[in-house]
N, C-alpha and C positions, 0 to 999 in steps of 0.2 A: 169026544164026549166024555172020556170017563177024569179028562182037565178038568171040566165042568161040574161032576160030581165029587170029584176032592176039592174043588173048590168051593162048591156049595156044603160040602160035609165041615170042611176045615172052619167056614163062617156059623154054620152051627153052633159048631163047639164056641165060640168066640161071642156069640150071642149070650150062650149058657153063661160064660166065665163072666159077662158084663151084667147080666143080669143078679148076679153074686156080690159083686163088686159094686154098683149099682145101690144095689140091701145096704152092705159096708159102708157105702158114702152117707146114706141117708142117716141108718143108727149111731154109727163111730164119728163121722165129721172130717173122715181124711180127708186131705185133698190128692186132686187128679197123681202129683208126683209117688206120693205113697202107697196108692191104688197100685198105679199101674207098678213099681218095685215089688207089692206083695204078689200082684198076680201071675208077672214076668217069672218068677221066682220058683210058681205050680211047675210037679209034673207035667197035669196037661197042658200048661200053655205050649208046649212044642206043637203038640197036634193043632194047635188051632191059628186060625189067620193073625197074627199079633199085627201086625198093623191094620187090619180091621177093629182089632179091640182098642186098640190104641188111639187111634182118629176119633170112633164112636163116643169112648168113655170122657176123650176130648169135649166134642162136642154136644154131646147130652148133657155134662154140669155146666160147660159155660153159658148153656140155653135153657136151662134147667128151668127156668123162673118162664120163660115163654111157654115151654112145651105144659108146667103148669097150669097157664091159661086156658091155653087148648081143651085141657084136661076138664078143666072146672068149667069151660064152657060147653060141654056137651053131657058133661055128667050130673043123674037126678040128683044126687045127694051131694054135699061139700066134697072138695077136694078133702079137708081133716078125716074123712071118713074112709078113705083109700088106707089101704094096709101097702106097707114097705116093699112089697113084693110085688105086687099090682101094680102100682105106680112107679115103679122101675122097669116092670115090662111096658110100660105106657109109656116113659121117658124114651125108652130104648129102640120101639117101636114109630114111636112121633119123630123120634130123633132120625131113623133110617127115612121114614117119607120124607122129612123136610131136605135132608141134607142129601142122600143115597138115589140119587134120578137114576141110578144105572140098577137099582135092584127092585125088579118089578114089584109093583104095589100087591099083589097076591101073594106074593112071596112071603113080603113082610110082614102081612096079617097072618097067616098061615101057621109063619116062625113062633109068633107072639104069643096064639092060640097054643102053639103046643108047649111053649114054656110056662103059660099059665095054666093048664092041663097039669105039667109036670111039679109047679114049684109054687102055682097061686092057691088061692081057698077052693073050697070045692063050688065048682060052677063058674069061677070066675074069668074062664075062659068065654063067656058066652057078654058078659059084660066087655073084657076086653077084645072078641071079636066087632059088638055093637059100635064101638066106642072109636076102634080105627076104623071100622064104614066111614062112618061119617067124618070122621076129621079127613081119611083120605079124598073123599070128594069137597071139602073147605080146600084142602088144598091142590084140589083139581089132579087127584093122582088117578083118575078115569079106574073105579070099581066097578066089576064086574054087576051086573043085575042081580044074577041069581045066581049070587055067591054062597057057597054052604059051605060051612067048616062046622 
């Protein structure tokens, strides 16, 4: 058990740092090779899952334009109206349901919820709680009913 909580603790952290990294891609325009050089580079990347962040940050830009659909298809307002930091939790999030079968779908709203808690606008946890409902049942990730976060 306590594998399981440093492994869940270590993906945290690895969350946090792509969610960062994530922002970076969107404002600055790196690409994945530069990302991942500056982040490898942190203090805390030791504590955290690096090939977790690695894979993810992988495959969230190179789907980056799909998980946008996603995004724009369940959300009231344009996609243009998402702030860089929301929508990097949204990438990061869409990106673990689609790709991530082995990390339970609660898990991953959960995660999301608290990083936008931590790092999005105020309230904007309750948007992206809304938001991975529903795209995890599009893609069939079986949500809970009477899910409350």
């Amino acid at each position: 058990m306590a594998n399981d909580r440093g492994g869940a603790l270590t993906r945290q952290r690895a969350r946090k740092l792509l969610v960062k990294a994530l922002y970076q891609w969107q404002i600055a325009g790196h690409d994945v090779g530069e990302l991942e050089k500056q982040f490898r580079a942190l203090p805390e990347f030791e504590r955290c899952d690096g090939e977790y962040f690695t894979q993810l940050l992988k495959l969230v830009i190179e789907d980056a334009a799909e998980l946008d659909v996603a995004i724009a298809r369940h959300a009231a307002r344009g996609l243009e109206h998402l702030d860089a930091v929301g929508r990097g939790i949204l990438l990061l999030a869409i990106g673990e349901l689609k790709h991530r079968a082995d990390v339970p779908t609660k898990v991953v709203i959960n995660e999301a919820v608290e990083l936008a808690k931590r790092y999005g606008a105020a309230d904007s946890f309750k948007f992206v709680n809304a938001m991975l409902d529903k795209i995890a049942r599009e893609l069939d990730r079986g949500v809970p009913a009477a899910s409350s976060r």
